[in-house]
NUBA-883530 format. One record per residue: residue in one letter; x, y, z of N, C-alpha, C, O in turn. Coordinates in steps of 0.02 Angstrom, whole numbers, plus 50000, padded with zeros to 5 digits. Layout:
BEGIN
aXYZXYZXYZXYZ
...
END
This chain:
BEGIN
x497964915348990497664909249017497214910749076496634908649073
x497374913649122496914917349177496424918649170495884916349189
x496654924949119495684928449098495334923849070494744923549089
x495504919849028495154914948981494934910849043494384912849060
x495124906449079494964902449133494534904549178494124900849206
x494614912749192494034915249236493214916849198492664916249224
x493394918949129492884920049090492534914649091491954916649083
x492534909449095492154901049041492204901349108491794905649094
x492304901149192491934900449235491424904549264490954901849292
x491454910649259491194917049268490364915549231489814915549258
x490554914249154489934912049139489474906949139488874906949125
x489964901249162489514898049181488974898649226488364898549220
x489584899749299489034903349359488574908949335487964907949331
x488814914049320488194916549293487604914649252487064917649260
x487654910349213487044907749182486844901549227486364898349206
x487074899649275486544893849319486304899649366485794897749395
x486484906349384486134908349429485384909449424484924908349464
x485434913049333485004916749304484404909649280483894910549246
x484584904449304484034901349312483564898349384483114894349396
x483994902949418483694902249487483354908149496483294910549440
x483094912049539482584914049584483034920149594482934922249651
x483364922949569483974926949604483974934949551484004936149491
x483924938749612483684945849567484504948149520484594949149460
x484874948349564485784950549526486084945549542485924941049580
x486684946749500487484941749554488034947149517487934951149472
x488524945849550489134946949531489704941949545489884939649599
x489974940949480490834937349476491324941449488491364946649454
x491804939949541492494945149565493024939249546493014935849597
x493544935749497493904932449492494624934449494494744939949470
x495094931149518495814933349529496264926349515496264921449552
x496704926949445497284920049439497744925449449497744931049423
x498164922749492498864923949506499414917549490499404912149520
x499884919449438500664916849434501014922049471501084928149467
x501294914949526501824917249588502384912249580502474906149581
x502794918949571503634915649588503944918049650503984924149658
x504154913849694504344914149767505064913749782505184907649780
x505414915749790506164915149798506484914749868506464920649885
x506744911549913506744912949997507554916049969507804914249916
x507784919650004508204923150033508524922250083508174923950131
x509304919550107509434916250173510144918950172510434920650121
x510414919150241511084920250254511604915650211512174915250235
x511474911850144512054905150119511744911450050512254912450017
x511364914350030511224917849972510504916549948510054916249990
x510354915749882509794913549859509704907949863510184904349846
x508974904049891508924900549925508314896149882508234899549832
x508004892149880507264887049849506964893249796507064899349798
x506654890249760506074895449718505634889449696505804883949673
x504944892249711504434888649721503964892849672503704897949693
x503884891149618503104894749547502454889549576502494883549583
x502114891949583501264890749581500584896149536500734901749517
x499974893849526499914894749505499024897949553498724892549551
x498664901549580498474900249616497574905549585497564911649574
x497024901449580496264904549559495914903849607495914899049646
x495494909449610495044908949674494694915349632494904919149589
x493974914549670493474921349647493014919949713493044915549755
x492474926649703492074928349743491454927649727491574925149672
x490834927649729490314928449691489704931449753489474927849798
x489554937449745488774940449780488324941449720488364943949664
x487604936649781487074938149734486724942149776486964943749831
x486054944449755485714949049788484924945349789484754942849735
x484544944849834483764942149824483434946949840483504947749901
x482974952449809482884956049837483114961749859483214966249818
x483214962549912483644968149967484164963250005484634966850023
x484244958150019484634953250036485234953450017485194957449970
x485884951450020486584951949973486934948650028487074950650084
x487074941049987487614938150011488434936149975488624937749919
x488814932450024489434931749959489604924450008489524922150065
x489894922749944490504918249943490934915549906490794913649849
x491394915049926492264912849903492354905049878492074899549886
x492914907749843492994898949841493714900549811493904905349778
x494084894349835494744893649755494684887649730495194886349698
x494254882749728494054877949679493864879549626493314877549607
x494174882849595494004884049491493734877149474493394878449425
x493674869249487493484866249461492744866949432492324869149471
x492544865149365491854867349360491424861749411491144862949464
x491464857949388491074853049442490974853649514490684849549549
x491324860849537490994862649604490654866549602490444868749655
x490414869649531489974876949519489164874949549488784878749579
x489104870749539488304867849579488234871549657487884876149677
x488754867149690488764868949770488904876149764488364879049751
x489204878749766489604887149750488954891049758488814894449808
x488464890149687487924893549674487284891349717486784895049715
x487274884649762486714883249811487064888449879486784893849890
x487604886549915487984891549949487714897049939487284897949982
x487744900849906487944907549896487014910349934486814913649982
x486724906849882485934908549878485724906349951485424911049978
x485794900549994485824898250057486134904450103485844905850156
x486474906550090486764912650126486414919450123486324923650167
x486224919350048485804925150038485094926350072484824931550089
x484874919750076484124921950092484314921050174483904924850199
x484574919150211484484921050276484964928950300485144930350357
x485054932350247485624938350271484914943750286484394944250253
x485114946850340484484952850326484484958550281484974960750251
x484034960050279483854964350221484194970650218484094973650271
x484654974750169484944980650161484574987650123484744989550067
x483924991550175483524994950137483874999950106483545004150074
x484555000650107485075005450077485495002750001485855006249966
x485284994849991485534992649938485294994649888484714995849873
x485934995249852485805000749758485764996049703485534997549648
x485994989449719486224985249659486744986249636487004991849631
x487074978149609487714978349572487874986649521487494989349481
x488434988549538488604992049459488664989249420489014984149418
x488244992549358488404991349293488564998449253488485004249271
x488854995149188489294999849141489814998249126489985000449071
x490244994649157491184993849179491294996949115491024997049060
x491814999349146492425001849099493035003749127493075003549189
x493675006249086494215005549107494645010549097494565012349039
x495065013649125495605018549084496205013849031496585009249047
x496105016948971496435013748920497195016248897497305022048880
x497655011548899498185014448887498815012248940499395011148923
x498535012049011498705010749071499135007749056499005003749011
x500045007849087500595003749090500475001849177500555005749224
x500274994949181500424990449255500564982349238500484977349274
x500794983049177501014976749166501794976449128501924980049079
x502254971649157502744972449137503004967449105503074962949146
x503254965149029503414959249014503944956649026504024950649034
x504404961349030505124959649051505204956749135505704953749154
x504694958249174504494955649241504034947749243504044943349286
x503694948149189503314940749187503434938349141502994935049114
x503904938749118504384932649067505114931549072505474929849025
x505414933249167505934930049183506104924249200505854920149239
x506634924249161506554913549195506944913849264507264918349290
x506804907149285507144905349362508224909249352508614913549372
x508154904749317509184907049281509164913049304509494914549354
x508734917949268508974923449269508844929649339509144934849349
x508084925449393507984928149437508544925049499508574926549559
x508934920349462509244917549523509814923249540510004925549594
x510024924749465510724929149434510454937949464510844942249486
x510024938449460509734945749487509854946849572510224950149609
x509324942249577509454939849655510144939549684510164942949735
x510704936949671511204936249674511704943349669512244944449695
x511374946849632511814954049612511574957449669512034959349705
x510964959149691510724962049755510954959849803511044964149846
x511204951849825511484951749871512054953649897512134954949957
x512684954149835513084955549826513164960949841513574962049886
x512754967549803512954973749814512884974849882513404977149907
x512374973849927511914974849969512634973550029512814977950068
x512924967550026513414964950055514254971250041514494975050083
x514464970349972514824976349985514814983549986515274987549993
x514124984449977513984992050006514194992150074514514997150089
x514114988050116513984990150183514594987250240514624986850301
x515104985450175515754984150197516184989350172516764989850193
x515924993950121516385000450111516305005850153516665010550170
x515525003350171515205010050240515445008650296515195011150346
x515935004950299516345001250361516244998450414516494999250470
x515604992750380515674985350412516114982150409516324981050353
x516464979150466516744973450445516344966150426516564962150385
x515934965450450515404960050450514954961350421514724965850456
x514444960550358513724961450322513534954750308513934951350277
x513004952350325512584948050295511854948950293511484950350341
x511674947750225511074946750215510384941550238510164936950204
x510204943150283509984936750316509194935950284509034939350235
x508694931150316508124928050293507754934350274507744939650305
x507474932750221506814936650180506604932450108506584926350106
x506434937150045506144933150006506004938149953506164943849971
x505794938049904505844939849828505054938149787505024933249750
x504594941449795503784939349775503964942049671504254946449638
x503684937749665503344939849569502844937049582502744932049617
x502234942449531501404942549546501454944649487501794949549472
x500974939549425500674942949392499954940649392499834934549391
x499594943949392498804943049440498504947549348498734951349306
x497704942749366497344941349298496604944349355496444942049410
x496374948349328495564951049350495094950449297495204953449245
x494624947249304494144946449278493274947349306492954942149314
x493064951649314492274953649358491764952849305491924955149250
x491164950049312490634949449274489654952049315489344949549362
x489584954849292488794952549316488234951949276488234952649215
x487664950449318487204946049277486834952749233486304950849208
x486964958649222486784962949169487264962749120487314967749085
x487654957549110487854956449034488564962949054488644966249003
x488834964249085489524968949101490094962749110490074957749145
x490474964449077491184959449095491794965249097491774969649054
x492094965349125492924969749130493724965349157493804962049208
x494054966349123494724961749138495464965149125495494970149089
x495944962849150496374966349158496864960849195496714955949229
x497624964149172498534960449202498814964449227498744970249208
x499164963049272499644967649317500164961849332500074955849324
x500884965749362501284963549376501334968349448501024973349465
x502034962849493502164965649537502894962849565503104957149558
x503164967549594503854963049618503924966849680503904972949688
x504024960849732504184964049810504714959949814504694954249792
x505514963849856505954960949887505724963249962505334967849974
x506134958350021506214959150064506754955950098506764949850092
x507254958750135507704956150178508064959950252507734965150259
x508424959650289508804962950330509334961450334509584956250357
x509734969050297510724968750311510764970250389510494974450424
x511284964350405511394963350459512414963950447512814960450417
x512484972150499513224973550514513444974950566513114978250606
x514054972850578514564972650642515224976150610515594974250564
x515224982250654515724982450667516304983150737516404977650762
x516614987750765516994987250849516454990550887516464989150947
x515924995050864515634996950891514954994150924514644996750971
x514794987650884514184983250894514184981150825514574981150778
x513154978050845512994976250790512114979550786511794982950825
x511924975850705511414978250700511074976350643511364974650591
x510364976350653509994973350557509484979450541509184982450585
x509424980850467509194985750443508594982750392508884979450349
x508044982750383507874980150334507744985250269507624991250268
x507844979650206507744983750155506984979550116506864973450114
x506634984350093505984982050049505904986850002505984992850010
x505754983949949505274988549866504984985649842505104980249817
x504544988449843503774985549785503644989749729503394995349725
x503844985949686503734989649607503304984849566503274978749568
x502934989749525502394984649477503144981149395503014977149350
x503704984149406504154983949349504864983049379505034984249437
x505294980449321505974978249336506434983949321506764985349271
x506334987549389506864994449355507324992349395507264992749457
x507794990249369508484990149388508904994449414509204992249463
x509055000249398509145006449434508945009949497509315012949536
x508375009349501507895010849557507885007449605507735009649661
x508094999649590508064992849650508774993449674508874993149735
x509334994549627510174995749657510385001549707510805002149751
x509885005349679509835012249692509795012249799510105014549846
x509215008149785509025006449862509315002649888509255003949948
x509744996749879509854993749901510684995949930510954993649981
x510995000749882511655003949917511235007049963511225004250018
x510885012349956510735017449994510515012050077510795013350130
x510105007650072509945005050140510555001350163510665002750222
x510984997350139511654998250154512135001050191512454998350236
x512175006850171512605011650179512145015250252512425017950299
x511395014250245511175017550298511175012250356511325015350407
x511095006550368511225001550408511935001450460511984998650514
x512255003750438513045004050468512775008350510512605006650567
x512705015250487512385022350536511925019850605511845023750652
x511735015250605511375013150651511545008550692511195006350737
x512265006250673512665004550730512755007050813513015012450829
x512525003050853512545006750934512045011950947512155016750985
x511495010950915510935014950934510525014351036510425009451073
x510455018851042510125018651110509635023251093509525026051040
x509265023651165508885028451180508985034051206509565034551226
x508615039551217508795047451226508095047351274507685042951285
x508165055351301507905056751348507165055951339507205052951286
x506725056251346505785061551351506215066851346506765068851365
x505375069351283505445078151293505065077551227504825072351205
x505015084651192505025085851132505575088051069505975092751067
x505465084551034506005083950961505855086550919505255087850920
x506255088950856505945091150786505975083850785506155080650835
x505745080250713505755075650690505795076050596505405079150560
x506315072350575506235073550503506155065750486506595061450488
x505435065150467505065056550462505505057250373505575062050335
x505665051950369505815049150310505095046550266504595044150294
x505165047750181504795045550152504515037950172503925038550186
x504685032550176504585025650194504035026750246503455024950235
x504275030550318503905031350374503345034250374502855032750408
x503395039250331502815045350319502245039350290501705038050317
x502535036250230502365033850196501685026850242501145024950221
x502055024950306501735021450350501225024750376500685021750382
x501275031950399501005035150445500075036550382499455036550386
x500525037250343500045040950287499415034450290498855035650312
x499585028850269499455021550256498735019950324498195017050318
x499025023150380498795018750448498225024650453497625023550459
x498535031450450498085037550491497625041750424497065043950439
x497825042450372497565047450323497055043550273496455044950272
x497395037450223497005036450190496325031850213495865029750177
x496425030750295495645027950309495235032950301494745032350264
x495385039150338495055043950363495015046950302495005052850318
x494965046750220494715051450153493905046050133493395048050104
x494055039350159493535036050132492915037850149492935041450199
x492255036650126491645035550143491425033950175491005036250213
x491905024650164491545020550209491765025050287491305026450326
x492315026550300492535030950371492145034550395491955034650453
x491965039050338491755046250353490775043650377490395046150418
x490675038350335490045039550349489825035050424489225034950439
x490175032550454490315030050507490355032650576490245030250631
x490615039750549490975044650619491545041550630491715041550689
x491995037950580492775036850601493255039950563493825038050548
x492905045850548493535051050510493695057350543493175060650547
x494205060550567494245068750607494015070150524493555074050538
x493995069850453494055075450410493115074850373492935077050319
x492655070750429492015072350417491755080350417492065084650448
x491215081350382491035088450345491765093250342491835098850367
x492105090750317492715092950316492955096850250493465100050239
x492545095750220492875095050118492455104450118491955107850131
x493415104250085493335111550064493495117250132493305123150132
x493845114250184494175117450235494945112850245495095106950243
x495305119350258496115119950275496195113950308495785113050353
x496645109150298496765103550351497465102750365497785100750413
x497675105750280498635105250297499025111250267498725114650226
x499455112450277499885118950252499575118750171499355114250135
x499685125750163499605126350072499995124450046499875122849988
x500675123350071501265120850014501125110449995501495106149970
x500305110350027500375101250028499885100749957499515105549945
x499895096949927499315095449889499425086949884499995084549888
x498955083649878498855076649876498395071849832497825069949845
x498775070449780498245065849739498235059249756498735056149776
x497505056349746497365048149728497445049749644497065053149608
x498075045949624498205044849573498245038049547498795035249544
x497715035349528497895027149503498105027649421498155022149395
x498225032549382498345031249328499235035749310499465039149264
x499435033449363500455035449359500655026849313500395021349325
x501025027849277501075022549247501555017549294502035019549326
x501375012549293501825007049349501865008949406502365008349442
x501155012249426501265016149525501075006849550500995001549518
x501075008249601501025001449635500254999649649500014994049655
x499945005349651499135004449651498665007549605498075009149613
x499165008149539498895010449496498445005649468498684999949472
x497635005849429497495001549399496925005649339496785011649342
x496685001249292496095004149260495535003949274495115006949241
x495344999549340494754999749342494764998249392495254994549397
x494354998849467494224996849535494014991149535494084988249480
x493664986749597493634979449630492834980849603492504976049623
x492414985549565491814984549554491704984849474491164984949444
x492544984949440492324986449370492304993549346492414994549287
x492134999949399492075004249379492725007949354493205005549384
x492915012749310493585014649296493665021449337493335026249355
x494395018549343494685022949409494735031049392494755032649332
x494745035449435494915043749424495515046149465495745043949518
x495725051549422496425055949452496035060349494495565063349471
x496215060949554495885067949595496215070749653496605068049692
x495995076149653496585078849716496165077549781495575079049784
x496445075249823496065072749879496435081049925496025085349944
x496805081649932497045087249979497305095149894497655094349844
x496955100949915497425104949853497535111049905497145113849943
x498125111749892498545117849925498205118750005498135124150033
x498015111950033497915112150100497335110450103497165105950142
x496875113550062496235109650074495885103950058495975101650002
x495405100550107495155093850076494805093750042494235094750064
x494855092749978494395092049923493955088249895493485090449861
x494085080649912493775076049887493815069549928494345067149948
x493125066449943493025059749980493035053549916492785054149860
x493335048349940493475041749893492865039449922492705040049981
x492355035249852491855032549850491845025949806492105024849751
x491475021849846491255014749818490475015349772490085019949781
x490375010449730489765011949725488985011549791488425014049791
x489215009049818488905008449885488905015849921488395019349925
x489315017049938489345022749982489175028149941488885033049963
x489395027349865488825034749840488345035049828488025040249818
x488135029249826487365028249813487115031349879486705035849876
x487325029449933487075032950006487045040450007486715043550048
x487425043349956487465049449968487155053749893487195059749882
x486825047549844486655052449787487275054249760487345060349757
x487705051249740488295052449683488525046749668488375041949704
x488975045949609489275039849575489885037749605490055041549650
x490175034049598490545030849633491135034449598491045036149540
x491785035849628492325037049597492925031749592493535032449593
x492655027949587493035023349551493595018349619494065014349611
x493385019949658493985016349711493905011049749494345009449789
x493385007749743493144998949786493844996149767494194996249716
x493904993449831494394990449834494474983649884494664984649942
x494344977449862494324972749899494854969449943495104964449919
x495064971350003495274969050047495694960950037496254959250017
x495104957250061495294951450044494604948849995494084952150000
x494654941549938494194941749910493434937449962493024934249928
x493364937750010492924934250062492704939250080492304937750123
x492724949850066492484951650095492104958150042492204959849984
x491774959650079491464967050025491824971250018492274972050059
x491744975449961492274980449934491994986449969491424988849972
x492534987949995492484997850019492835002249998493404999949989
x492795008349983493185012849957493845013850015493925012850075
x494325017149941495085016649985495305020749929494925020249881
x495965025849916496435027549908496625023649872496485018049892
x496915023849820497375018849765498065021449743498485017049736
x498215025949733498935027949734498875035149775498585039949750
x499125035349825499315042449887499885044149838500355040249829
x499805050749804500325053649781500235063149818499755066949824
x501255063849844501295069049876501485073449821501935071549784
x501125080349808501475087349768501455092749804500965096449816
x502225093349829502015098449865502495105149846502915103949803
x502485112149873502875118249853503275119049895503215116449950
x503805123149880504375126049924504645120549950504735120150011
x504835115349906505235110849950505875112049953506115116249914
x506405107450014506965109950012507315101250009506945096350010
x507795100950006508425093649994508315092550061508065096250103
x508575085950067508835082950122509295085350170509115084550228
x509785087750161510215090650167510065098550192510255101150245
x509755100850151509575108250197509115106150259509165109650310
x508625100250260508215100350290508465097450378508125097850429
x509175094550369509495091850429509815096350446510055096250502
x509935101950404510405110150435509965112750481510165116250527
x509335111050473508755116750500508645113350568508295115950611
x508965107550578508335104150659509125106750696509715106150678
x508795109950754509205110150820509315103750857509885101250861
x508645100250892508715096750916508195092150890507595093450894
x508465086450861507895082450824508125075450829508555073450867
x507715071150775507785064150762507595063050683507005063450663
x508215061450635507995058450586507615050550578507955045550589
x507215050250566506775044250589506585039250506506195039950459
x507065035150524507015030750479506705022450459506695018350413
x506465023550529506005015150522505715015650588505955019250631
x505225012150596504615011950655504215004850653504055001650603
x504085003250733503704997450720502965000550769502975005150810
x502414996450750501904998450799501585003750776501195006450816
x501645006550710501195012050685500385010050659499945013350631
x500425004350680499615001250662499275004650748498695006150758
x499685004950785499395009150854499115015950845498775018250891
x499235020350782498915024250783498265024850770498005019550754
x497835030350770497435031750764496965033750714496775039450724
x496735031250668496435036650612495775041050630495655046450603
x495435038350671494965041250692494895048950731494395052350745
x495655050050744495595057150746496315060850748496415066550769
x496845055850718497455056050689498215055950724498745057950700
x498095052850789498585051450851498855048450831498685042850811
x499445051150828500275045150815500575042450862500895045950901
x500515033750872500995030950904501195025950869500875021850837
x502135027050884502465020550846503095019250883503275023750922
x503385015350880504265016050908504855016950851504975013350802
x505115021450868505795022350816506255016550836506515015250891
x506295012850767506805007250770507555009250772508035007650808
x507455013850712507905015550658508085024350643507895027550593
x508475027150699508455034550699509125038050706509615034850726
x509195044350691509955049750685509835053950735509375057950723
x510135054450794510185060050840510455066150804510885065550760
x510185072450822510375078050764510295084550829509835085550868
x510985088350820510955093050864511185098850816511595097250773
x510965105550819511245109050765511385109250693511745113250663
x510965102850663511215100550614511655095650625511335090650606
x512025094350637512585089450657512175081650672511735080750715
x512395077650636512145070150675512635068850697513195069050671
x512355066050786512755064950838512855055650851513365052150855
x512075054050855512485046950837511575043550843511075047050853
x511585036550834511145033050803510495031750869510725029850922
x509905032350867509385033850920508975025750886508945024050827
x508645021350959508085016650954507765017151011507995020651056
x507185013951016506935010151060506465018651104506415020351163
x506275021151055505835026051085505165028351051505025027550991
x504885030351084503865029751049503885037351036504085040951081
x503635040750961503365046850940502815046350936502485042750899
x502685049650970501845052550976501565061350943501955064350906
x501175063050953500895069950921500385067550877500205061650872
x500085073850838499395071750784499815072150729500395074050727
x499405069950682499745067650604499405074950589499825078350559
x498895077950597498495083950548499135087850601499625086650565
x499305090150636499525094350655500485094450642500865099150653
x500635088250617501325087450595501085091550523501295097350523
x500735089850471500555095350413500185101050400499885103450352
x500335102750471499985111250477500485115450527501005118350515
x500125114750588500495123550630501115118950651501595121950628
x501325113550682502015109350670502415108350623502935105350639
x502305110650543502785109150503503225113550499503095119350515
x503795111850480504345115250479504535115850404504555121350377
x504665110050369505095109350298504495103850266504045100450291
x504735104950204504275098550146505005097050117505405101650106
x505155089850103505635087250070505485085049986504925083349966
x505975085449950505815085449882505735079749865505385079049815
x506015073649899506175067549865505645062449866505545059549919
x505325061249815504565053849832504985048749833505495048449799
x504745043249887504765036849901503975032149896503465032949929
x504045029349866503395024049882503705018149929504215014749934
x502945019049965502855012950034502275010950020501755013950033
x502325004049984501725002749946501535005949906501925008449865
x500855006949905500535013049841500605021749870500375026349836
x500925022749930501045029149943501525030949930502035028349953
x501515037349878502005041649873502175046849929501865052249924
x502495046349969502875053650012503445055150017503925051550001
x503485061650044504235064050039504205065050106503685064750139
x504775066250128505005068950178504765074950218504745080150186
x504545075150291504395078850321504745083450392504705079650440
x504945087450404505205090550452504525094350500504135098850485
x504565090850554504045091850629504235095950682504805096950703
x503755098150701503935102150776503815101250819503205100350819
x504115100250891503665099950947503275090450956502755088850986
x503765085850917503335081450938503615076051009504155073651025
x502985075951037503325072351111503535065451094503175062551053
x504145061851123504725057151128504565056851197504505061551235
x504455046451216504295045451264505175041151264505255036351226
x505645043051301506095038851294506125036951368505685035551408
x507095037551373507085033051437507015036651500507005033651554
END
């Protein structure tokens, strides 16, 4: 119903443009079915389905290129929409760097990001799911010896989102995805205090295993963080957990591979490609075609179809993510990665699935034998404080394991890690951990650090 609904509007606008004065346009359309579930300390809580269309449309006059939004799918607002748009266009100044819309679209075929067993659950049965997570979530963390667990406020997203892009060279491309995000915080007491842990997963699919999986495990890790304080200043090993890495990666790395960054002067890894940046045991793909990755797709925010590539191989940087825009600036094709932000704004290249492969990894477990004096670091707030522009880490550890000898001594908060992110995956690394976590569309594993400064009390 989506695609069909965006198509018969798509063309309409496009054929009133093409009788105006107007050199290109492009249609960017998005229907989303959303199921909403609140999450509350009494259990599962309201569920609210909507149904929600909105698109974008840039035309070009000239060298000119404007846009605008709308979520009125009604046709009878397509008049105003297409005076708008053109009203906008001719007073934008001129872009002597503009290439024109892409054309060609196409898609990687085959792609699993849609799940049926995810967008054909009924309410009954998301109530009954919902309900089992709370449950476990609750006696996990009364066997880890809470006396007290509750699950307090969060919420339960289903997305299945309909893309449909058109332009006025006769190109159309479309495509379904699914998505499922939980979110909540186990909150436990026991004689020692109290404390809330949050748990989140974003999967494009209903793996059941994988969602239980986490939800003991954050559980069971929530108790551990009972009576956390702060520790001295100084320097720590640090062993960042996948989730965190996964943040760090998010805030500091994948700005700094783009174009749009690099061609800016807001990347440290400008004229960079094809020199050492991280240990050889790292290699790093933008992988959008892992089946059900979270940012996997067939085709980018311009239609173009997406590519597998190693952005980092055995340490070195290999490859910059490009829009069609930004390669046109540079005399090459776009690799497939525009990626629209929000739909009110222009597409820039980005990273679509951060996947970590790396060598000589070791377990979890060996990797907490190895820190003398460290911090297992399991949640952080304030990592949007870092830096990408030349890869400075600042965040506060919420959620951390005092570790002396190997030994965890007892539960660490309320302190800021700082150091560089390029230098945590080079002459600072210590260990590579085997285990992938996705945080969002990043895949990472686990990292063991050296030498990074802890501003505590």
């Amino acid at each position: 119903m989506g695609i069909e609904l965006l198509s018969n509007l798509s063309s309409k606008i496009i054929s009133l443009i093409q009788e105006k004065n107007v050199s290109e346009a492009e249609f960017y359309g998005k229907f989303d079915d959303i199921i909403q579930v609140e999450i509350t300390s009494n259990g599962v809580g309201k569920i609210v389905s909507r149904s929600i269309g909105k698109y974008a449309l840039r035309i070009a006059i000239g060298k000119r290129i404007g846009l605008t939004y709308s979520e009125n799918i009604d046709e009878k607002s397509i008049p105003n929409i297409v005076d708008k748009a053109i009203s906008i266009t001719k007073t934008a100044p001129e872009d002597e760097k503009w290439p024109g819309f892409p054309k060609g679209y196409s898609g990687k075929g085959g792609l699993k990001v849609y799940d049926k067993d995810l967008a054909s659950i009924t309410p009954e049965s998301l109530v009954k799911f919902l309900g089992e997570v709370i449950d476990t979530s609750i006696d996990s963390a009364r066997k880890a010896g809470a006396l007290e667990a509750v699950v307090t406020r969060g919420y339960l997203w289903i997305v299945c989102s309909s893309i449909y892009i058109e332009n006025s060279y006769g190109d159309s491309i479309s495509g379904s995805s699914t998505a499922l995000s939980i979110y909540y915080n186990i909150y436990v007491r026991n004689k020692e205090g109290d404390t809330a842990y949050p748990f989140i997963i974003q999967v494009r699919s209903l793996d059941r295993d994988k969602i239980f999986n986490k939800v003991v495990e954050t559980a069971k890790l929530a108790v551990k963080f009972i009576g956390a304080k702060p520790i001295d200043s100084g320097k720590y090993q640090l062993l960042i957990m996948p989730e965190v890495h996964g943040e760090l990666v998010e805030t500091v790395f994948s700005p700094a591979v783009s174009a749009y960054s690099i061609q800016r002067n807001r990347s440290p890894l400008k004229d960079k490609v094809g020199e050492q940046i991280f240990s050889k045991d790292i290699t790093i793909y933008d992988d959008p075609h892992m089946d059900y990755g979270f940012g996997s797709r067939p085709f980018d925010d311009e239609g173009i179809m997406t590519t597998s590539k190693p952005l980092v191989d055995n340490g070195v940087f290999e490859n910059i993510v490009y829009d069609h825009y930004t390669a046109s600036i540079e005399g090459k094709k776009s690799t497939g990665n525009a990626v629209r932000r929000r739909l009110n704004s222009v597409p820039t290249p980005a990273p679509l699935n951060i996947v970590f492969k790396a060598k000589n990894t070791e377990d979890l477990e060996s990797m907490i034998n190895m820190i003398k004096k460290g911090i297992i670091v399991y949640g952080v707030i304030g990592s949007w404080m870092s830096n990408p522009v030349n890869g400075a880490i600042q965040a506060t550890i919420t959620h951390g394991l005092y570790v002396e000898n190997g030994e965890i001594k007892y539960p660490v908060k309320g302190v800021v890690m700082g150091g560089n992110y390029y230098n945590y995956l080079k002459q600072d690394l210590i260990a590579l951990g085997k285990d992938i976590v996705n945080y969002a569309h990043i895949y990472a594993i686990p990292i063991l650090v050296d030498n990074v400064p802890i501003a505590g009390k």
